[in-house]
Every structure is written in C-alpha cells, then in structure tokens.
MDTraj code that builds the backbone (N, CA, C; nanometers):
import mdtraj as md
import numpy as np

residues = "UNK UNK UNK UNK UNK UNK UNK UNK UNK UNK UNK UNK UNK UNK UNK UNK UNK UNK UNK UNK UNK UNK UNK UNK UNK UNK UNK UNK UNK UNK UNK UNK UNK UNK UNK UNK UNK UNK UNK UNK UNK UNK UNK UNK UNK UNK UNK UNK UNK UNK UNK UNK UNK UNK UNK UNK UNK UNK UNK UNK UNK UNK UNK UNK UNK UNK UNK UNK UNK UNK UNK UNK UNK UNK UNK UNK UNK UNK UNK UNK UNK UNK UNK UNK UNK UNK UNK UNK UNK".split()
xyz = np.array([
    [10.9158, 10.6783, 4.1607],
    [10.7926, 10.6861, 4.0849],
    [10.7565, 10.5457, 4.0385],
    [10.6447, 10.4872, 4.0717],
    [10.5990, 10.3794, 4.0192],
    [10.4675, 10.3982, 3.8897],
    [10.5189, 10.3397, 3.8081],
    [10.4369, 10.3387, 3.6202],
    [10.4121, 10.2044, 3.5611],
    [10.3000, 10.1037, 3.6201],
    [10.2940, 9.9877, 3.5715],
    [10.1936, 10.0849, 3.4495],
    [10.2510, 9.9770, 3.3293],
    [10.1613, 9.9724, 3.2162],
    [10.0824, 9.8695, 3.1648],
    [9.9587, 9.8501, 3.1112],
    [9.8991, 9.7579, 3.0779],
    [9.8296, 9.7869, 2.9574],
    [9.7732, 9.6582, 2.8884],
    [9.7524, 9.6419, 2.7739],
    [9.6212, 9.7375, 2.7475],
    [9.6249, 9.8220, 2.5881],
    [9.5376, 9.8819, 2.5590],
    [9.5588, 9.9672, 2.5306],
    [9.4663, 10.0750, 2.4935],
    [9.5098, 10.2034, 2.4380],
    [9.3825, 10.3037, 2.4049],
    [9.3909, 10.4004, 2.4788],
    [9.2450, 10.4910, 2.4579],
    [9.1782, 10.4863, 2.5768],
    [9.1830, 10.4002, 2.6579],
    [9.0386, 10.3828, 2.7356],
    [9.1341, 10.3765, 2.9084],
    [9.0847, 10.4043, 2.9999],
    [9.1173, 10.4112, 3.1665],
    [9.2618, 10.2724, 3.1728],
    [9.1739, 10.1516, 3.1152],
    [9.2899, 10.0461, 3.1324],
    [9.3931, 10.0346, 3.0788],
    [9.4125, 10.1161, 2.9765],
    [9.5430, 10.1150, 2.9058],
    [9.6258, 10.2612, 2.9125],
    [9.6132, 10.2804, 3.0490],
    [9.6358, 10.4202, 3.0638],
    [9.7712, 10.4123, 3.1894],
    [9.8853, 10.5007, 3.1711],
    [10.0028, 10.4924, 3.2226],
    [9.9234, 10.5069, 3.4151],
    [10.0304, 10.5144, 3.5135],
    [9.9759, 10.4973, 3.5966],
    [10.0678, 10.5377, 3.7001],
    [10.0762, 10.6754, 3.7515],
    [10.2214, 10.7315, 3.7668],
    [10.1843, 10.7852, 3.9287],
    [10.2916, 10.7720, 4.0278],
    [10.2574, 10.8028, 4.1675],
    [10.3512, 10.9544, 4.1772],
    [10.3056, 11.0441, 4.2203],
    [10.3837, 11.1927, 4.2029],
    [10.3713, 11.2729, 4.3607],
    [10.4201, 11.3431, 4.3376],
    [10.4516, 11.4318, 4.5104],
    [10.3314, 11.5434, 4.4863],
    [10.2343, 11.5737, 4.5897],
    [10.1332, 11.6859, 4.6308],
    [10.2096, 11.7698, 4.5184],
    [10.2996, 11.8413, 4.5524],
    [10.3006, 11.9678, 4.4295],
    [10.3257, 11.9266, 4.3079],
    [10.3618, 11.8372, 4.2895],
    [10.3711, 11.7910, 4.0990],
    [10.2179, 11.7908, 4.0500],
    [10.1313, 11.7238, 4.1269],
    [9.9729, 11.6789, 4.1527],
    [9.9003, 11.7898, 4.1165],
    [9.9207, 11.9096, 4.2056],
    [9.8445, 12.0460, 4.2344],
    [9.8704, 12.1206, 4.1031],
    [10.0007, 12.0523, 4.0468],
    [10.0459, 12.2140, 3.9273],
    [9.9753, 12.1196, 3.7723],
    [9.9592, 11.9995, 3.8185],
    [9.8766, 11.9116, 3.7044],
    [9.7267, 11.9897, 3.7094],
    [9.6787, 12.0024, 3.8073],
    [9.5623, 12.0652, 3.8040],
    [9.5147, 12.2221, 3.7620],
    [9.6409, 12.2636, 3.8159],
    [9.6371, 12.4084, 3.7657],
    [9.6440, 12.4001, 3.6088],
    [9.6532, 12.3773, 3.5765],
    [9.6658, 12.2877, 3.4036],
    [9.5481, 12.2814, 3.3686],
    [9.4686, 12.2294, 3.4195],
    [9.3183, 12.1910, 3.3602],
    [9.2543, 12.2790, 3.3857],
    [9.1381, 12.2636, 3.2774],
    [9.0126, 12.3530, 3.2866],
    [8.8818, 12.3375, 3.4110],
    [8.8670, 12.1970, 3.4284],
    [8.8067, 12.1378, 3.4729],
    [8.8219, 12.0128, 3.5359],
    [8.9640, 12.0288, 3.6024],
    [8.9708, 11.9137, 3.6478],
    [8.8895, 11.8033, 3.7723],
    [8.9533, 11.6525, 3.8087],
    [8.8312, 11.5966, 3.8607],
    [8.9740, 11.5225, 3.9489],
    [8.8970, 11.5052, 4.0568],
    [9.0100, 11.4442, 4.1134],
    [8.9314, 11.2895, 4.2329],
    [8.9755, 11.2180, 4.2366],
    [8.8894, 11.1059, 4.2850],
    [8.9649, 11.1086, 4.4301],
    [8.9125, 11.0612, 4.5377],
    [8.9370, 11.0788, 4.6940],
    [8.9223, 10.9563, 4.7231],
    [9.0343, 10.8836, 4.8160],
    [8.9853, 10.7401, 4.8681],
    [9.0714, 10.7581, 5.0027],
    [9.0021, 10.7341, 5.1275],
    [9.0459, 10.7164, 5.2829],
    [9.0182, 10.5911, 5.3309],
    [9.0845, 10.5186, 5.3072],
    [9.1527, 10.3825, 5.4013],
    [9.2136, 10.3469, 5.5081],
    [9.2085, 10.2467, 5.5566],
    [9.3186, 10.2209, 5.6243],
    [9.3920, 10.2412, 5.7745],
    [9.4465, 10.1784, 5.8346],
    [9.4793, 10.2255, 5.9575],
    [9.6178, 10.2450, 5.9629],
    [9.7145, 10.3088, 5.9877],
    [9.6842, 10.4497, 5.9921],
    [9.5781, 10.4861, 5.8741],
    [9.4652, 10.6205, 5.8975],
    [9.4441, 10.6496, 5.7641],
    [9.5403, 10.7102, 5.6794],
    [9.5134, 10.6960, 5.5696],
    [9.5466, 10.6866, 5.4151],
    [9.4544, 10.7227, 5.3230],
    [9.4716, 10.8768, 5.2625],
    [9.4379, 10.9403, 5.2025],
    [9.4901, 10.9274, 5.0222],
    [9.4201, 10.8875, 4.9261],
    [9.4975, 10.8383, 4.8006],
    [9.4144, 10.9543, 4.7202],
    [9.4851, 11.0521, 4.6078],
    [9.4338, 11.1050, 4.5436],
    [9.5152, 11.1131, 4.4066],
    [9.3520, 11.0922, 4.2685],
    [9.4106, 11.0360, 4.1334],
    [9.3402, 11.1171, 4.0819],
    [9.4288, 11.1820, 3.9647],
    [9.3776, 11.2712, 3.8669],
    [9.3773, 11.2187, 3.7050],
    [9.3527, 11.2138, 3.6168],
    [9.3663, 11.2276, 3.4882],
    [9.4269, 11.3392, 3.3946],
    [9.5622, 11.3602, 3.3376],
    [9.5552, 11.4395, 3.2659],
    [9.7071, 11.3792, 3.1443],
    [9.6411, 11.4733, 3.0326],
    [9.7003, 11.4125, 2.9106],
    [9.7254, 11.2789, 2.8706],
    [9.6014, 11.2357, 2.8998],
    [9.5696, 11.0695, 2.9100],
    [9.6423, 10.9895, 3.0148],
    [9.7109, 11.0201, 3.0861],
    [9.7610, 10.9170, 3.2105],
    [9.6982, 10.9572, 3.3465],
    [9.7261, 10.8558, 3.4260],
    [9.6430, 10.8819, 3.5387],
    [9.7317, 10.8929, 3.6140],
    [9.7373, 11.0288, 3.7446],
    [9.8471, 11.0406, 3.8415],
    [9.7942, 11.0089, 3.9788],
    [9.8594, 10.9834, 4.1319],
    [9.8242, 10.9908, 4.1767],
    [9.8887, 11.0117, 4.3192],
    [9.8690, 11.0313, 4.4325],
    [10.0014, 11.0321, 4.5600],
    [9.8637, 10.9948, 4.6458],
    [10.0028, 10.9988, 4.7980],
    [9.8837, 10.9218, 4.9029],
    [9.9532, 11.0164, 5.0366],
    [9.8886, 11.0354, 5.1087],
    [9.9114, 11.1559, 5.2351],
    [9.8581, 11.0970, 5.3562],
    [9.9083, 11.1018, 5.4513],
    [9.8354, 11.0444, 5.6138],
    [9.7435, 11.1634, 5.6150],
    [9.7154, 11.2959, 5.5808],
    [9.6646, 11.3832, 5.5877],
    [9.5635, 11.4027, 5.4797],
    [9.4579, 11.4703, 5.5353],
    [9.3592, 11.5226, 5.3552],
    [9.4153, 11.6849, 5.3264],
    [9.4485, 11.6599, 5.2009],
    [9.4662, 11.7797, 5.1174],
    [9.3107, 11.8531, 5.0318],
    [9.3444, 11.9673, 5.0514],
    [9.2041, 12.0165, 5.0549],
    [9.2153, 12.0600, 4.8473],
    [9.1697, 11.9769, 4.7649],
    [9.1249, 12.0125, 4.6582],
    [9.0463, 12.1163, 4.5797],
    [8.9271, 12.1303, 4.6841],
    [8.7464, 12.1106, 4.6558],
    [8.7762, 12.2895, 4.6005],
    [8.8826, 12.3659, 4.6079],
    [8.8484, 12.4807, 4.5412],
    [8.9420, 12.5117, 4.3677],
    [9.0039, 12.4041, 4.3593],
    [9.0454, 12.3930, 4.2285],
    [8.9854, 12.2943, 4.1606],
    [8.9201, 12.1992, 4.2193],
    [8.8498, 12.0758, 4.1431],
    [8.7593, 12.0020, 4.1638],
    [8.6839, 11.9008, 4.0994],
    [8.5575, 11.8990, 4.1941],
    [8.6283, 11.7222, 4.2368],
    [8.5862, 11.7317, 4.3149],
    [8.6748, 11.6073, 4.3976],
    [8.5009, 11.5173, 4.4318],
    [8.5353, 11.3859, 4.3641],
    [8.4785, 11.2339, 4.3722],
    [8.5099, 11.1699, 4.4889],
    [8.4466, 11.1293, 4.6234],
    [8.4640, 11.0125, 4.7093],
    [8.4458, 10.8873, 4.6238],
    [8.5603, 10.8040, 4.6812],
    [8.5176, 10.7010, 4.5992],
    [8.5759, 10.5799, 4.7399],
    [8.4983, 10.4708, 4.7039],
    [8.5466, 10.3364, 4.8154],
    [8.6731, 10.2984, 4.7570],
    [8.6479, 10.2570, 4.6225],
    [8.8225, 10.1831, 4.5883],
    [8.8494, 10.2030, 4.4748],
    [8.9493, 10.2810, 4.4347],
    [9.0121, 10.2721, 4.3369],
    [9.0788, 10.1757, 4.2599],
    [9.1093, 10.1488, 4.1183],
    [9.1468, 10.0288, 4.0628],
    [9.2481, 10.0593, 3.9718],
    [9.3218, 9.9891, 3.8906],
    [9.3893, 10.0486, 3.7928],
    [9.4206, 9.8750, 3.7283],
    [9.3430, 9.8676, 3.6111],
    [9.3821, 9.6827, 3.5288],
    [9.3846, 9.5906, 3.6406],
    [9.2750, 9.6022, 3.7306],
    [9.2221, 9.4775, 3.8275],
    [9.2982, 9.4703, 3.9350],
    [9.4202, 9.5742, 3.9863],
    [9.4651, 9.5994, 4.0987],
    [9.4380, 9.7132, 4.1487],
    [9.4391, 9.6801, 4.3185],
    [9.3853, 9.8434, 4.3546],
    [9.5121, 9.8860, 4.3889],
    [9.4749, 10.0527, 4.4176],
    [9.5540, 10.1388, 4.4100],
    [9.4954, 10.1735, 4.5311],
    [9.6362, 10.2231, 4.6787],
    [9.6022, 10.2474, 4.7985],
    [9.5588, 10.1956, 4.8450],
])
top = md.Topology()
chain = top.add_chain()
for i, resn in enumerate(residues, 1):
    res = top.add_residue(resn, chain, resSeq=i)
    for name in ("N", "CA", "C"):
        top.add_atom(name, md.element.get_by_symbol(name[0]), res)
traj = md.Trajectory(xyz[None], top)
C-alpha cells in the first residue's frame, strides 16, 4: 500500500492517499450514499486508474482492464489525475 502525505488539512491536498485492491475499493463504495468515482485510461499497455473519496482520504487502484462502476456510482472521465502536484497513474 502506498500513503504519501502532504501538508494541510481539510481540503483534497492534505488528504491521505492510499492505493487498495478492486474489492477493498468496491466495499468503500458500498459504504456511500452517493458515491463518485473519477476514471483515468492511459498509457500503453492501457491503464485504467480509479479514485474514490471516502472518510476524507482518497483511495485508489489501477487495472489493465475497466471495471464497470457506472451502477453503484456515478463515475467522472477525467485526463489526469493529481494528488499535491504529482500525478497519479
């Protein structure tokens, strides 16, 4: 598990930053009311990176494959993800 921390507190940048396995991910969501999950496909091979928010830290794993979200959460395309000025995936 990788958890860089950075300075701050309250807000996205000062928020833990934790890499977890598809089912740790999925049962985080089952958790929420409304959860949101952000989508980023990169890369050659592709590289599928998916980051959630919950209880203020941000989780996230990465799959050669897409995992299908879109009926537990509403899932964000996004170009690049960041986390305190480094990207993630």
């Amino acid at each position: 598990m990788m958890i860089p921390i950075s300075s701050g507190s309250g807000s996205a940048g000062g928020s833990l930053l934790a890499e977890v396995t598809v089912d740790v991910f999925y049962a985080m969501l089952e958790r929420q009311e409304a959860p949101i999950v952000l989508h980023r496909e990169a890369g050659w091979p592709t590289q599928h990176t998916y980051v959630t928010r919950w209880q203020g830290m941000l989780f996230f794993f990465k799959n050669r494959s897409p995992t299908d979200f879109s009926t537990r959460a509403d899932v964000i395309e996004v170009e690049n993800i960041y986390q305190s000025w480094s990207q993630v995936g």
